[in-house]
PARO-527426 format. One record per residue (C-alpha): residue in one letter; residue number from 1; x, y, z. Coordinates in steps of 0.001 Angstrom, whole numbers. Each point is the difference from the previous one (the first is absolute). Example, Ala and Ser with C-alpha at 12.3 -4.5 7.8 and 13.67 -1.06 7.14 Angstrom:
<pts>
r A	k 1	x 12300	y -4500	z 7800 $
r S	k 2	x 1370	y 3440	z -660 $
</pts>
This chain:
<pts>
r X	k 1	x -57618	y -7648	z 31095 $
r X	k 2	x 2582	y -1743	z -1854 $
r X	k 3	x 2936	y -1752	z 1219 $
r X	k 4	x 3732	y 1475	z -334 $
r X	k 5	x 1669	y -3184	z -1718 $
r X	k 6	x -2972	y -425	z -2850 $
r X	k 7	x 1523	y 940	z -3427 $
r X	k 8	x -3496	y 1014	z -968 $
r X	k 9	x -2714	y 1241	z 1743 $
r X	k 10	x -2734	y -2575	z 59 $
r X	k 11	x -3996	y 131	z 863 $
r X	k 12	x 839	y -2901	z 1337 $
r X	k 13	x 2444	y 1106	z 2621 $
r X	k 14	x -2106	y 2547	z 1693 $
r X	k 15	x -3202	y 0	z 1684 $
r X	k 16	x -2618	y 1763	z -1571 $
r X	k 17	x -647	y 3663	z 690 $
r X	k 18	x -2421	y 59	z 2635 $
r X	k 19	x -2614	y 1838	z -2064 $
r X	k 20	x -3118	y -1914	z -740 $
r X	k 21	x -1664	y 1141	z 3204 $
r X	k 22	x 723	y 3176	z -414 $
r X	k 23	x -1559	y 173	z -3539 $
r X	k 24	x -3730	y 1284	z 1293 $
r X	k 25	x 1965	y 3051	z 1323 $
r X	k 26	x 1608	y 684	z -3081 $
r X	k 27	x -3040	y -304	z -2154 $
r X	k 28	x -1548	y 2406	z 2455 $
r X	k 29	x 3093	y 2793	z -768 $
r X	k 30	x -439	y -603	z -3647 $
r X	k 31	x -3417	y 874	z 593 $
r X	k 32	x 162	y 2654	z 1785 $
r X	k 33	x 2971	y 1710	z -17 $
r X	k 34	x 2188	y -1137	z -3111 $
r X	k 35	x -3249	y -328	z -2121 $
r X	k 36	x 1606	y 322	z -4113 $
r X	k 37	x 2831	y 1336	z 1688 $
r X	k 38	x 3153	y -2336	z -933 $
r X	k 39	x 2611	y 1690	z 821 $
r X	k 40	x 2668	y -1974	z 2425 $
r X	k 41	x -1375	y 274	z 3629 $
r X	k 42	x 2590	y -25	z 2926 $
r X	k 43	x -629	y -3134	z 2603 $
r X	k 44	x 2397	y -1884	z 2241 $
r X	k 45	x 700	y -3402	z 464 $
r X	k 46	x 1387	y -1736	z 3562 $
r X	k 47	x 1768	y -3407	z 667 $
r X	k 48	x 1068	y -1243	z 3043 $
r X	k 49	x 2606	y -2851	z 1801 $
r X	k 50	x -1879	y -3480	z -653 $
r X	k 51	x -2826	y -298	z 3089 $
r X	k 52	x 1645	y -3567	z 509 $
r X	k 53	x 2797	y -1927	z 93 $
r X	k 54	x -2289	y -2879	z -2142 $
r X	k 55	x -1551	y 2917	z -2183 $
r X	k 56	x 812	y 661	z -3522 $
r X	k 57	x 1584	y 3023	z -1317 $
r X	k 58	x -1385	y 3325	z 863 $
r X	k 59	x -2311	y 1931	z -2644 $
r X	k 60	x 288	y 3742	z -1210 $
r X	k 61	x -3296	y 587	z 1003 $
r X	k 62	x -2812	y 2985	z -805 $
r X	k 63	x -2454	y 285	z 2755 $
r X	k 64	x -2579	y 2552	z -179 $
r X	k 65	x 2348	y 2265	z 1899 $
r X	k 66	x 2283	y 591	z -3049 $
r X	k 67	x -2737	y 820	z -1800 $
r X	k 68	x -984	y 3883	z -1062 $
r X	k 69	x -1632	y 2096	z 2520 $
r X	k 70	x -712	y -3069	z 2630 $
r X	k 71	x 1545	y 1583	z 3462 $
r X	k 72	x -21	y -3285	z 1500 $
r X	k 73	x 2682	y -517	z 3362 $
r X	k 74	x 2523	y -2827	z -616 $
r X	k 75	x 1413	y -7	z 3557 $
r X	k 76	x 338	y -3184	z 1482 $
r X	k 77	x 781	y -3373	z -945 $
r X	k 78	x 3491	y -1237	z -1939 $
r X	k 79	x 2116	y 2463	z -796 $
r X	k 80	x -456	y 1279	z -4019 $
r X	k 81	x 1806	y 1664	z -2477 $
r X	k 82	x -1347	y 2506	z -2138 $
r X	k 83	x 96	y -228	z -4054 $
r X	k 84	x -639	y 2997	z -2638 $
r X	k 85	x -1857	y -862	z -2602 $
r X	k 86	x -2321	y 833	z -2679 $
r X	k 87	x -3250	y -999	z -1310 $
r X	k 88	x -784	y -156	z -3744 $
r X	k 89	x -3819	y -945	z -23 $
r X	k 90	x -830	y 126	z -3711 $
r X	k 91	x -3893	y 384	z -1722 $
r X	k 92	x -201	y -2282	z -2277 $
r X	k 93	x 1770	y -3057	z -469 $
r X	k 94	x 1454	y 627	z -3489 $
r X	k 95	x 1916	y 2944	z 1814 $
r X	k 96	x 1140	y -2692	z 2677 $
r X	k 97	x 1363	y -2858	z -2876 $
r X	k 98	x 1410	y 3225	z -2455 $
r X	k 99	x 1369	y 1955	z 2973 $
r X	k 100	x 4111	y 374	z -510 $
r X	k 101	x 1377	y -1908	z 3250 $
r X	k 102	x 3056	y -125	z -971 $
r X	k 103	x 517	y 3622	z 149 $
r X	k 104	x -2202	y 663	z 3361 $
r X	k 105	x 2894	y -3069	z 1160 $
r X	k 106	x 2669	y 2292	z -1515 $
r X	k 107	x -1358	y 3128	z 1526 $
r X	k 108	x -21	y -1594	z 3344 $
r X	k 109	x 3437	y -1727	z -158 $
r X	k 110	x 1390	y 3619	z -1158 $
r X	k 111	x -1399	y 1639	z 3067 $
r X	k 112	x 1372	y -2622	z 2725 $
r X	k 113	x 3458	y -98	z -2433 $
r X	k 114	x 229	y 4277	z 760 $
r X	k 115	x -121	y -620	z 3365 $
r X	k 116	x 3273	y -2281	z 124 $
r X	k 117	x 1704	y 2490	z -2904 $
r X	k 118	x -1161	y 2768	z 2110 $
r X	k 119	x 901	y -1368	z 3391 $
r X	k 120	x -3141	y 852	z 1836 $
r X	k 121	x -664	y -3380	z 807 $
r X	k 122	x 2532	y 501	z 2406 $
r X	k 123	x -2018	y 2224	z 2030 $
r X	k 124	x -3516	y -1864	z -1479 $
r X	k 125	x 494	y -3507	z 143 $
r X	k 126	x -3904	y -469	z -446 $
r X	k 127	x 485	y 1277	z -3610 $
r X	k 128	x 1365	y -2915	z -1717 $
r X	k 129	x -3242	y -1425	z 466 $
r X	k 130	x -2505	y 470	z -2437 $
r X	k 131	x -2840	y -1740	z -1165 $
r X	k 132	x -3167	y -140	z -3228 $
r X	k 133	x -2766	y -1515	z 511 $
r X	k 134	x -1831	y 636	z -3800 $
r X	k 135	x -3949	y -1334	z 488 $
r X	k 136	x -3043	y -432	z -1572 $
r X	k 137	x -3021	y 21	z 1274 $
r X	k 138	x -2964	y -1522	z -1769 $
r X	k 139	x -3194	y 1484	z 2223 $
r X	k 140	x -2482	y -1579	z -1275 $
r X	k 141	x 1420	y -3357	z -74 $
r X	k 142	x 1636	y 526	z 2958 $
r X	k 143	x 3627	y -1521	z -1268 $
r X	k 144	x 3288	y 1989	z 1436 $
r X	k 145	x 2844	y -773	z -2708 $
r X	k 146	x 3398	y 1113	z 1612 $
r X	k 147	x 4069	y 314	z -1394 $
r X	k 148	x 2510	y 618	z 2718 $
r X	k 149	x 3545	y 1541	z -482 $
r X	k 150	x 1814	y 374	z 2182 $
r X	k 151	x 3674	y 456	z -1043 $
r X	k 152	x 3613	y -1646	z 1309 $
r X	k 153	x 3490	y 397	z -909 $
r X	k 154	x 1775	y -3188	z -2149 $
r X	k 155	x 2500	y -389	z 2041 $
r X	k 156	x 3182	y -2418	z -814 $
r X	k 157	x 851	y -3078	z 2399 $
r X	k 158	x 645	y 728	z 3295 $
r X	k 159	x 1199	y -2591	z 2509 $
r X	k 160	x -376	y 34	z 3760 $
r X	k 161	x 2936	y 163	z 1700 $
r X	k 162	x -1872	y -313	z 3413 $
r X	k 163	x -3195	y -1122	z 456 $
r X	k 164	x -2626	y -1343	z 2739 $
r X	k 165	x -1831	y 847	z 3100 $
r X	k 166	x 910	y 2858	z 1703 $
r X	k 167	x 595	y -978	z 3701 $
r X	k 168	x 2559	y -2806	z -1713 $
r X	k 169	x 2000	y 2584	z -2089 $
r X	k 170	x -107	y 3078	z 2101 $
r X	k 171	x 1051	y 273	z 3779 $
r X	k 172	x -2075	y 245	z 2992 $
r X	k 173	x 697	y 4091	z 751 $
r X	k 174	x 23	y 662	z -4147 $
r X	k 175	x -4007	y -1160	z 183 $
r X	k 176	x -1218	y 1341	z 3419 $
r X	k 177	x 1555	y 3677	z -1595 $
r X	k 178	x -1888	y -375	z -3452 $
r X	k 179	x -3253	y -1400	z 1943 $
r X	k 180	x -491	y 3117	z 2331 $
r X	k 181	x 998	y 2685	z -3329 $
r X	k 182	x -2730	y -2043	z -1834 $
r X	k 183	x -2349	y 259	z 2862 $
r X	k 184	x 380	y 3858	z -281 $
r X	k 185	x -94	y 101	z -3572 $
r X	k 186	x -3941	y -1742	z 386 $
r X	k 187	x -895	y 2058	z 2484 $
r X	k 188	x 1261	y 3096	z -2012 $
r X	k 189	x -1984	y -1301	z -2792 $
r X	k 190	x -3186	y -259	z 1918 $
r X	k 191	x 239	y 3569	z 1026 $
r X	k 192	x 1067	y 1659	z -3191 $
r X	k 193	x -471	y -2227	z -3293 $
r X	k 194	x -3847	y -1583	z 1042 $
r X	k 195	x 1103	y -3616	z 965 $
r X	k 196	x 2002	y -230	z -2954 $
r X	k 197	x 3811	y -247	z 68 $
r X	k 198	x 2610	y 380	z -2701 $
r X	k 199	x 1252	y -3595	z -1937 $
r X	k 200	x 3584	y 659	z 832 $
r X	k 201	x 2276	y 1772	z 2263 $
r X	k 202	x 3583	y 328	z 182 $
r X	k 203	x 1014	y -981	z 3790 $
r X	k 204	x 4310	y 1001	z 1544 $
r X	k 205	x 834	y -2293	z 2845 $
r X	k 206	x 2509	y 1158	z 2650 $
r X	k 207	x 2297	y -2939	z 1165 $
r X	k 208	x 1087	y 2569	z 2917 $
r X	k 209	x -3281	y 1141	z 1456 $
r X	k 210	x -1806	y -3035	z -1376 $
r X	k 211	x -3103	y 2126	z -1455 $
r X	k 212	x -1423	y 178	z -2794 $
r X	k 213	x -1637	y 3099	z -2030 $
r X	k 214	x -1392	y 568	z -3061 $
r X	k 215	x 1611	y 2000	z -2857 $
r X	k 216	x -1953	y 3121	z -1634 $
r X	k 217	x 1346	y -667	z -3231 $
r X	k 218	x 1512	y -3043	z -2080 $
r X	k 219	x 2875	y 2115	z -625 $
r X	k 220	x 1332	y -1273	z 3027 $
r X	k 221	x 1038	y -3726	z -1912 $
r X	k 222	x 2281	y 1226	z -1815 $
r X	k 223	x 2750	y 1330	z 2684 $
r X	k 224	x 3137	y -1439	z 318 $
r X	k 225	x -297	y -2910	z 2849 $
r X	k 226	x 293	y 1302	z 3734 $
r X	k 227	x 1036	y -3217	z 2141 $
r X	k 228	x -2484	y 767	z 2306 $
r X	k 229	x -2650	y 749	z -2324 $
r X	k 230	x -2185	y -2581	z -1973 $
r X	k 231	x -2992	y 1055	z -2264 $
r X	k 232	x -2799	y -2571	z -206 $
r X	k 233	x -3091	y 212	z -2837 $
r X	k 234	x -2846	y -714	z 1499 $
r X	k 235	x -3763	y -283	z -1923 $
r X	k 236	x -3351	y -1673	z 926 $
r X	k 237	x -49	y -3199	z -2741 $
r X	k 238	x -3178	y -1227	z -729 $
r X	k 239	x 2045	y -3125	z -1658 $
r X	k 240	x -404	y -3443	z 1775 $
r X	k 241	x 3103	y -1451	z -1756 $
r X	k 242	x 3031	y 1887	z -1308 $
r X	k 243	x -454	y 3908	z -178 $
r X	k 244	x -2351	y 1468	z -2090 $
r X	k 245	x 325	y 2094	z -2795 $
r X	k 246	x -873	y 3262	z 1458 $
r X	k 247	x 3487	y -418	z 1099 $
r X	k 248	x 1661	y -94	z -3915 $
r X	k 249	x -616	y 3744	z -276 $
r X	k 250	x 1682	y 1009	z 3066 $
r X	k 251	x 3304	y -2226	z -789 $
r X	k 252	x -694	y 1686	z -3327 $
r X	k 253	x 189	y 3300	z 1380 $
r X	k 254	x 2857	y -737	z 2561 $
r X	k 255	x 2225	y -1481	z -3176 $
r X	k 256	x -607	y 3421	z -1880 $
r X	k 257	x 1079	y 2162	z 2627 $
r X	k 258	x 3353	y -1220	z -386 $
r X	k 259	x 1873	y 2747	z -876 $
r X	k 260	x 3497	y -791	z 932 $
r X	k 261	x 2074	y -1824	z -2651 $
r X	k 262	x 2218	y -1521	z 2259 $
r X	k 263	x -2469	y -1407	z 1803 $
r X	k 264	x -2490	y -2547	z -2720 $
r X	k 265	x -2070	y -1974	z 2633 $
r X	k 266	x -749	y 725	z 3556 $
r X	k 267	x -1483	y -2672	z 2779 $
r X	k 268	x -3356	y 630	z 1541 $
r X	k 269	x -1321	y -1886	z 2951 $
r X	k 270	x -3730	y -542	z -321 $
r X	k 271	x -2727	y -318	z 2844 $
r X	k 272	x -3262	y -1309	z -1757 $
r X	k 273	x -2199	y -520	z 2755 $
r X	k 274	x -2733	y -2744	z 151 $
r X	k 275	x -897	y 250	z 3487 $
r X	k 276	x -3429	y 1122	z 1029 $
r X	k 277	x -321	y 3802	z 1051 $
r X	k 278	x -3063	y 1659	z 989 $
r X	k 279	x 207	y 4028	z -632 $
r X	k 280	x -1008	y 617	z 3522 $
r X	k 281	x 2986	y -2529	z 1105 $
r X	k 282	x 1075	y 264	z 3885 $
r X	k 283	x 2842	y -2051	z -1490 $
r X	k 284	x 1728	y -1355	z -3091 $
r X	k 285	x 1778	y -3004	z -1022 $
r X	k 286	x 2298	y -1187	z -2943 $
r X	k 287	x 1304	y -2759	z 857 $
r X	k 288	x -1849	y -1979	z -2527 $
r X	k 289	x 838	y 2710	z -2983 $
r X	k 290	x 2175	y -957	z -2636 $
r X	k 291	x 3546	y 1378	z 105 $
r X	k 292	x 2309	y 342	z -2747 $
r X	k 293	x 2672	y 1504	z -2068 $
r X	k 294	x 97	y 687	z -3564 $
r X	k 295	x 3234	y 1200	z -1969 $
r X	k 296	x -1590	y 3051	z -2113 $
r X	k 297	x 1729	y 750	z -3478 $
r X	k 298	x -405	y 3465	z -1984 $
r X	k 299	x -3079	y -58	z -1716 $
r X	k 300	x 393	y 2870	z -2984 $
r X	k 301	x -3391	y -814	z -2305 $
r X	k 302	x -3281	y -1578	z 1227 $
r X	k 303	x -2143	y -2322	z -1318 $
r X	k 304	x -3690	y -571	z 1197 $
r X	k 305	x -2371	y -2395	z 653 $
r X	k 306	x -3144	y 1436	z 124 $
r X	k 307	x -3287	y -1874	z -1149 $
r X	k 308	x -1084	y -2884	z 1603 $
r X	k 309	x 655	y -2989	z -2243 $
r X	k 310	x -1655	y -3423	z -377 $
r X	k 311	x 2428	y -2846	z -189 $
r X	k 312	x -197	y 178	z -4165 $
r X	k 313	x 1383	y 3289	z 45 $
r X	k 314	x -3644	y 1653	z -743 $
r X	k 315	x -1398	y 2650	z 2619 $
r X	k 316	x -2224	y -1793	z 2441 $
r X	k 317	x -3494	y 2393	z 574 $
r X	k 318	x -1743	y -1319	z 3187 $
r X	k 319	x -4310	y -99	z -849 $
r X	k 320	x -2317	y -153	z 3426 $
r X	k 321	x -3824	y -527	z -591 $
r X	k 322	x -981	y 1880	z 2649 $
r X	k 323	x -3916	y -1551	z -879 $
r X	k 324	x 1220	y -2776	z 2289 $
r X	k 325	x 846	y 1832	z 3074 $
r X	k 326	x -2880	y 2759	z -317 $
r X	k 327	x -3330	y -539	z 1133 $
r X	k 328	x -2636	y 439	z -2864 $
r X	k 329	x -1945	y 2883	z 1113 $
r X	k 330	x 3206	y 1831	z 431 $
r X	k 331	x 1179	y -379	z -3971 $
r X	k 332	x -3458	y 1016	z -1007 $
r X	k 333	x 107	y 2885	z 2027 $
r X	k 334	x 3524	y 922	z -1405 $
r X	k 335	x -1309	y -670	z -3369 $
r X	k 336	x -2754	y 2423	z 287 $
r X	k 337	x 2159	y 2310	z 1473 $
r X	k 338	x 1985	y 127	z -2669 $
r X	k 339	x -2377	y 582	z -2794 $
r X	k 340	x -970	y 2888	z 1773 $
r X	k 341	x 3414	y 1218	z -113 $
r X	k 342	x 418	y 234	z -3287 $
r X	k 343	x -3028	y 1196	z -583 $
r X	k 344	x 1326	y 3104	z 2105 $
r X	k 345	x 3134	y -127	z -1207 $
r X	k 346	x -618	y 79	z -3362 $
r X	k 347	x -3590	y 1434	z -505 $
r X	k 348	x -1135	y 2020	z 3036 $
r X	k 349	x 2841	y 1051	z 1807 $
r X	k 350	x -1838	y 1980	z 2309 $
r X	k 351	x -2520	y -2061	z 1512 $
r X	k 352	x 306	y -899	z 3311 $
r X	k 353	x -403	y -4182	z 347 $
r X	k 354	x -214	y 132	z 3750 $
r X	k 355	x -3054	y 2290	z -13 $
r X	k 356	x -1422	y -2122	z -2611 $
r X	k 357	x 1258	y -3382	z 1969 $
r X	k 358	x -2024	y 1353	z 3761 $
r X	k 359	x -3254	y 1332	z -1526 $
r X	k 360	x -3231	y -1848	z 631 $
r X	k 361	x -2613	y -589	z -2409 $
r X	k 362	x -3210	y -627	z 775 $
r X	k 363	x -1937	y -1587	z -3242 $
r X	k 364	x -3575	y 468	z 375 $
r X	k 365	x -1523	y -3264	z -2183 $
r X	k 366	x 1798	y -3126	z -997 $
r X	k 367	x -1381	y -455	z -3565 $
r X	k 368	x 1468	y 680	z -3223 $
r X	k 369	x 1268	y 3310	z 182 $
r X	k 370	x 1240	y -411	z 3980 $
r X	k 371	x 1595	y -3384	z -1218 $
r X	k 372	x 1830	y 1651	z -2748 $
r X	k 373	x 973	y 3496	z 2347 $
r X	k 374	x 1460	y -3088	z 2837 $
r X	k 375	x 2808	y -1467	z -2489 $
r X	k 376	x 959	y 3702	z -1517 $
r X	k 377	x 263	y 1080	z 3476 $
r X	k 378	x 2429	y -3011	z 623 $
r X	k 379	x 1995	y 619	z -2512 $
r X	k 380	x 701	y 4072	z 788 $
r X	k 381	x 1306	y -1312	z 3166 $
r X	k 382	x -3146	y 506	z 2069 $
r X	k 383	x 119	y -2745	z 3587 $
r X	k 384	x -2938	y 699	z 1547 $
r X	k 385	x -3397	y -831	z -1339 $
r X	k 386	x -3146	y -54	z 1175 $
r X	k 387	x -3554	y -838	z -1785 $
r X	k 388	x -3563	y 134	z 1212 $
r X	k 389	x -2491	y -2362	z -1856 $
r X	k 390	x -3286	y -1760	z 1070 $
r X	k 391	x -223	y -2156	z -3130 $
r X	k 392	x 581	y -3625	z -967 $
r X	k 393	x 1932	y -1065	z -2623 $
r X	k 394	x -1843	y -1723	z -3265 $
r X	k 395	x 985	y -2278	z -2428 $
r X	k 396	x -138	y 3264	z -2823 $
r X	k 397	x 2198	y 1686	z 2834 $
r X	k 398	x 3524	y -1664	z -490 $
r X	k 399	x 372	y 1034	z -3957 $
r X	k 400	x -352	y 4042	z 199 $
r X	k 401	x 1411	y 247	z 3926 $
r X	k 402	x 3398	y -1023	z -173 $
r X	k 403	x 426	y -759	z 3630 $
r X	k 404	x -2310	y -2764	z -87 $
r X	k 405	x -41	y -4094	z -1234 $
r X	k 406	x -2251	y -2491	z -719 $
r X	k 407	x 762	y -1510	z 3178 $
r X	k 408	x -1186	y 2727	z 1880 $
r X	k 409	x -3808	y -417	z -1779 $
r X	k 410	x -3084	y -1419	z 1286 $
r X	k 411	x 1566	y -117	z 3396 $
r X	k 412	x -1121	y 2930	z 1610 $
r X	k 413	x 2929	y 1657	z -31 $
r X	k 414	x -406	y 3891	z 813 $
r X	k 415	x 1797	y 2512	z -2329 $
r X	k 416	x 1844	y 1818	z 2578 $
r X	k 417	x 1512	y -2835	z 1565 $
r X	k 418	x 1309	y -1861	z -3389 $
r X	k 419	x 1317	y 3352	z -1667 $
r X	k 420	x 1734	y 590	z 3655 $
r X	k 421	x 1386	y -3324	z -51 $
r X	k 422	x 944	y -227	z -3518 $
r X	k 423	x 2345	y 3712	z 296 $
r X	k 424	x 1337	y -2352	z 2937 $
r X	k 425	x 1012	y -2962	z -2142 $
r X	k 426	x 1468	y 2267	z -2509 $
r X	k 427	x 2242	y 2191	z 2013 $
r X	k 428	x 833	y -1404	z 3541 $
r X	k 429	x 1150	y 3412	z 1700 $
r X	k 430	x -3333	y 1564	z -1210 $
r X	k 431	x -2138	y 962	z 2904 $
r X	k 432	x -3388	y -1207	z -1252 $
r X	k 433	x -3701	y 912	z 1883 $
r X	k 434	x -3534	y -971	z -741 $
r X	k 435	x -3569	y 1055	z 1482 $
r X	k 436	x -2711	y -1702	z -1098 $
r X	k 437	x -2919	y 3085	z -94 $
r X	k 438	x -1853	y 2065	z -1890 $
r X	k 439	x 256	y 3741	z -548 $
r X	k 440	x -3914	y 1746	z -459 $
r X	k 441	x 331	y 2605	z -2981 $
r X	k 442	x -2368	y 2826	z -199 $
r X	k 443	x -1046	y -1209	z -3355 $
r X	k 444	x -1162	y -2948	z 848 $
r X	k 445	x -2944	y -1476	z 2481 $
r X	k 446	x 971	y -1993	z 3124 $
r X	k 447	x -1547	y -3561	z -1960 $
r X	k 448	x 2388	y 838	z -2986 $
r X	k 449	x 3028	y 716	z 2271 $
r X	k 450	x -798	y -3430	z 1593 $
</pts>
């Protein structure tokens, strides 16, 4: 995620999406589920406070939970917040160089920039957070291009007018109160939201009672000042430095609510916290957040960032080779796979591939014509093979039985064995058999059978 203070939003400045190891699952959706389907797909992203004090920035990551249809529990661990977003997995890559980003970005600014003119951020903070992730996915190759947008409010300078670690800027009875309303927000979350908790909340401290609780609605910020009330913003920052920029479209949002024009600019007091929380906490800390306080302006028109940009102002697309993390047999088993799949797709919609992909042959004779049967049964998808032969293979073998070399001559190689072995070399996952015998025909005396 990208820092609040950059000007631009740099590759650079962010850690990668955490996506290449997730790529095998994806091709397995496109596969199966999305197929020529490229319409935009919902998913959901996560990031998280830093897991170390000497750790780099956070990442918005997309684990195989995000993705469609995979139920997979997310309880335990650091304590995550959840991202909407949408994935645009194109067919072809002519579709993914010609497709119109800039008015997918547009789209998706529009949506989060209803919410603020709308005001139902102010009961669905999670909403002006929203993501595209547009990918292609060569199969065959087994290359995963991917463009990210994910779109911030340009927001003019704004200066700290307080700034630094919390348990130096806030007092003693001001933390304890926010730690235990935290607590109860992560335990809340646990129970009702799956592990995941919103990325901001709006907390009211009591100087009387000395408690803290947190406010149903963001509506709450802008009442006139109680002396015995203060209102604290407090989100999860996955920033290591200054605040990052999921925070720009929240100021943004706080700056248009400002409807009374008397009042141009109103102080916030910001929370970001940086200290480690698991979601099944017995108890939180914040003493090593970041507290601060920003004068917020009216903010009347927006203007977006949205694509991520290299450092010469051209849109940075992140390639993975996925042929160097994958083991062999595995891309030649996609790549099979696949064929079949458009095979069905487009020419026999109607056959079933698993049926085809669990039957067992059994080839009677390794010759010519049991050769020949072997491959085409390979390539329909067929895995298990089996051939019975009780010949040897001759030198005027290996030029009419395709499963055979000149190696394999004058060796005593039986036919069974080689053709089994061969099937084997070709296609790894096949499940290859051979019995060397011979099968007496009725036509045909016991010395000719021999």
């Amino acid at each position: 995620l990208f820092f609040f203070f950059s000007s631009r939003r740099r590759h650079t400045r962010c850690r990668e999406v955490s996506w290449a190891r997730r790529c095998v699952q994806e091709t397995g959706i496109k596969l199966d589920k999305l197929k020529l389907d490229d319409k935009p797909v919902p998913i959901f992203g996560t990031y998280t406070i830093p897991a170390s004090k000497s750790s780099k920035s956070s990442s918005l990551a997309i684990t195989e939970a995000g993705l469609p249809d995979m139920h997979i529990s997310t309880l335990g661990g650091i304590v995550e917040v959840k991202v909407k977003g949408d994935l645009l997995n194109t067919n072809t890559l002519e579709e993914y160089i010609k497709i119109d980003k800039k008015a997918y970005a547009n789209k998706l600014a529009l949506n989060i920039e209803e919410a603020i003119s709308k005001g139902s951020w102010i009961d669905n903070p999670s909403s002006l957070l929203q993501f595209l992730m547009l990918v292609y996915v060569d199969l065959k190759q087994s290359i995963v291009k991917y463009n990210f947008c994910f779109p911030t409010i340009k927001l003019p300078s704004i200066a700290f007018q307080k700034s630094g670690k919390a348990e130096k800027g806030l007092e003693k009875d001001v933390i304890h109160a926010l730690e235990i309303e935290i607590q109860k927000i992560m335990k809340e979350s646990n129970l009702k939201k799956q592990g995941f908790v919103d990325p901001i909340w709006l907390i009211e401290y009591n100087n009387k009672t000395k408690e803290a609780k947190v406010c149903q609605s963001f509506k709450e910020i802008y009442a006139e000042p109680v002396p015995d009330k203060h209102f604290y913003v407090v989100y999860v920052d996955p920033a290591k430095g200054y605040p990052s920029a999921i925070l720009k479209n929240f100021i943004g949002a706080i700056g248009a609510g400002l409807q009374d024009p008397k009042k141009d600019k109103i102080t916030v007091s910001f929370i970001s916290i940086r200290d480690k929380i698991p979601k099944e906490c017995e108890k939180v800390e914040i003493k090593d957040s970041l507290y601060f306080e920003l004068s917020i302006g009216k903010i009347e028109k927006f203007e977006w960032d949205t694509w991520i940009m290299k450092d010469n102002d051209t849109l940075y697309e992140c390639v993975i080779d996925l042929k160097q993390v994958m083991d062999r047999n595995v891309l030649a088993e996609n790549a099979v796979d696949l064929n079949l799949k458009l095979m069905k797709w487009r020419l026999v919609p109607d056959i079933d591939l698993d049926i085809v992909r669990n039957c067992k042959c059994l080839l009677v004779g390794a010759g010519s014509l049991g050769c020949q049967v072997g491959r085409n049964l390979l390539s329909w998808g067929v895995r298990n093979i089996t051939f019975i032969d009780n010949g040897k293979i001759s030198y005027s073998n290996p030029v009419r039985q395709c499963l055979f070399e000149f190696e394999d001559c004058g060796i005593e190689r039986f036919k069974a064995v080689a053709a089994a072995e061969k099937i084997k070399k070709i296609f790894p996952a096949a499940n290859t058999a051979s019995y060397v015998m011979s099968i007496p025909c009725l036509l045909y005396t016991s010395d000719a059978a021999d």
